[in-house]
C-alpha positions as a printed Julia matrix, in Angstrom:
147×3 Matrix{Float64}:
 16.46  46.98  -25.48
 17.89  50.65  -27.07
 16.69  53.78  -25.39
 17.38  56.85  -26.4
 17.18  59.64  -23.99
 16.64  63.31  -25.65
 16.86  66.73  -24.52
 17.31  69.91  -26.07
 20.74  70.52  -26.27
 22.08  67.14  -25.22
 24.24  68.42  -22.74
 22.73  68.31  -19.2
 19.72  65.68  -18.94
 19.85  63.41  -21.37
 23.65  62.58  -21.21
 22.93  61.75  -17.48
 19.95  59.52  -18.34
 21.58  57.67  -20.83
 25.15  57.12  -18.34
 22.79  56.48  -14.85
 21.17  53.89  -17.49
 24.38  52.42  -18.86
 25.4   52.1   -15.39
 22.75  50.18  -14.28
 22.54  48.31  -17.6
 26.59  46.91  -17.49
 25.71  43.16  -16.87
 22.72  43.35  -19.36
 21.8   43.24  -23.2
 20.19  46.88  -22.49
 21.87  50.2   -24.11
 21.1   53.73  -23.74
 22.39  56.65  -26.16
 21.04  60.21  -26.54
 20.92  63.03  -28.22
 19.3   66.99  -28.9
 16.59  68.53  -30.27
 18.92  71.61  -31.0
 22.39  70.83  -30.51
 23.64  74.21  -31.7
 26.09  76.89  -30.59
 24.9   80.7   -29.7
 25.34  81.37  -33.58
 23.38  78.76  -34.39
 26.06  76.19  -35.65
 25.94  72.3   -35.56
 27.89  71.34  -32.49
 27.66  67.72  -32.55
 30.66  65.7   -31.54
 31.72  68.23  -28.93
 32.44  66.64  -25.7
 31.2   67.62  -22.85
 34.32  68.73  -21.01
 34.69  71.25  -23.96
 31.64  72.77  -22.99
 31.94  75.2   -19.93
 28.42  74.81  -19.39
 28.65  70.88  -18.7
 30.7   71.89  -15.15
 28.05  71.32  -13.42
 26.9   67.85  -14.75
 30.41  66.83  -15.55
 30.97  67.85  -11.14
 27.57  66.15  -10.15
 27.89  63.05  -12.58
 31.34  62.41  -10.75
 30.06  62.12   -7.89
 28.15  59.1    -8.5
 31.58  57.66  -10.02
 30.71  58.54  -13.5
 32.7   60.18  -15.7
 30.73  61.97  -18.94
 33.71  64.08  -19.7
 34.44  62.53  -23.13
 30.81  62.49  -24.21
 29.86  64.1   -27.1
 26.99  65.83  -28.03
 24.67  64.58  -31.13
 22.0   66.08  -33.04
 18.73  64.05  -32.77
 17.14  62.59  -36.26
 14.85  60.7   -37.7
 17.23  57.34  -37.71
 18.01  57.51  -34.3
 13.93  57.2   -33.27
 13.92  54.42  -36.07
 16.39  52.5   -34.1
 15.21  53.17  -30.63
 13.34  50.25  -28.97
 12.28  53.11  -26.56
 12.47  57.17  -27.18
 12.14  59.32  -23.42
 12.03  62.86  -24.26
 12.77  65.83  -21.66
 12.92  68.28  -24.45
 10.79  71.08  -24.36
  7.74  70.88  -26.63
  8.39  73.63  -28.73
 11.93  71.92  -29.97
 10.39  68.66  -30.27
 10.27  67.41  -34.17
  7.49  66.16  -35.8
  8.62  62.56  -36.62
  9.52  62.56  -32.49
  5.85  63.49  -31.91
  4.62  61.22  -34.45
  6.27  57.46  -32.89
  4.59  55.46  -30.55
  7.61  54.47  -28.77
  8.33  57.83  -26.95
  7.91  58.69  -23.48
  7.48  62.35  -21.71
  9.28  63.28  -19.08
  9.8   66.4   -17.08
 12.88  67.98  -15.33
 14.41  71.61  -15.15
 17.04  72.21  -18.0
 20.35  72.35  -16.06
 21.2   75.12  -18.14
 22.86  77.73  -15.66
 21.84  76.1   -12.5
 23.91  75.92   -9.57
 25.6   72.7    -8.8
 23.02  72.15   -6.03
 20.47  72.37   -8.42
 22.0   70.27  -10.9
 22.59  67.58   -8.35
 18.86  67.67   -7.72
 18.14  67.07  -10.98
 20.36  64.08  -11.73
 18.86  62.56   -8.46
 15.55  62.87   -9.87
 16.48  61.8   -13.36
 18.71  58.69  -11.63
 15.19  57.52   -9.64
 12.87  57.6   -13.14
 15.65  56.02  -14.68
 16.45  53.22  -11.77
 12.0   52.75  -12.29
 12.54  52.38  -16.14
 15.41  49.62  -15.98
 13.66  47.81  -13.6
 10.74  47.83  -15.95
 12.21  46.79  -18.9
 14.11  44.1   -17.13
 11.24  42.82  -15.41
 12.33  42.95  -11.8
């Protein structure tokens, strides 16, 4: 099964979904990828491809993922579209509704999820959120894989 995980930027939440999920999914047939609603800089430019460790405000989720022994550094950032939901098995969305596109409202194959945008939280409080995101996560796999 492909899941996408999306977020708004595609810097804090889904790039730890999709990694605590690839993690868990090694040994399997299961992938997760993920992208943003609005992966964009302050002026508004197209961003994607920029790694995470390029971005000073991944610190925090670059520090907290490593502490679980996994390393996002290199992961880049990509802009969600329509393709992507077309070749999704599964779609979880913790974007914010406003930056949520129509054709992302429109499939039946996404799922809602809430958690606080890491966006200039402390490490603490991104910590709590990947430990949060890690249990849904842990739930979903052992969903799809039937255990």
């Amino acid at each position: 099964m492909k899941v996408l995980f999306v977020c708004r930027g595609n810097v804090g939440r889904s790039q730890m979904a999709e990694a605590l999920f690839n993690q868990l999914a090694a040994l399997t047939d299961h992938k997760a990828v993920s992208a943003g609603t609005k992966v964009k800089d302050k002026e508004g430019n197209d961003v994607s491809g920029e790694m995470l460790k390029d971005r000073p405000g991944a610190a925090h989720v670059v520090a907290a993922m490593a502490e679980v022994n996994i390393d996002v550094r290199d992961n880049v950032r990509d802009q969600l579209d329509s393709q992507m939901v077309e070749d999704a098995d599964l779609v979880v969305s913790m974007a914010e509704e406003e930056t949520i596109p129509p054709y992302l409202k429109e499939t039946s194959k996404v799922r809602y999820w809430s958690f606080p945008d890491p966006k200039n939280a402390t490490l603490e409080e991104v910590q709590a959120t990947r430990d949060a995101i890690r249990a849904k996560v842990t739930e979903l796999f052992e969903e799809i894989s039937g255990k």
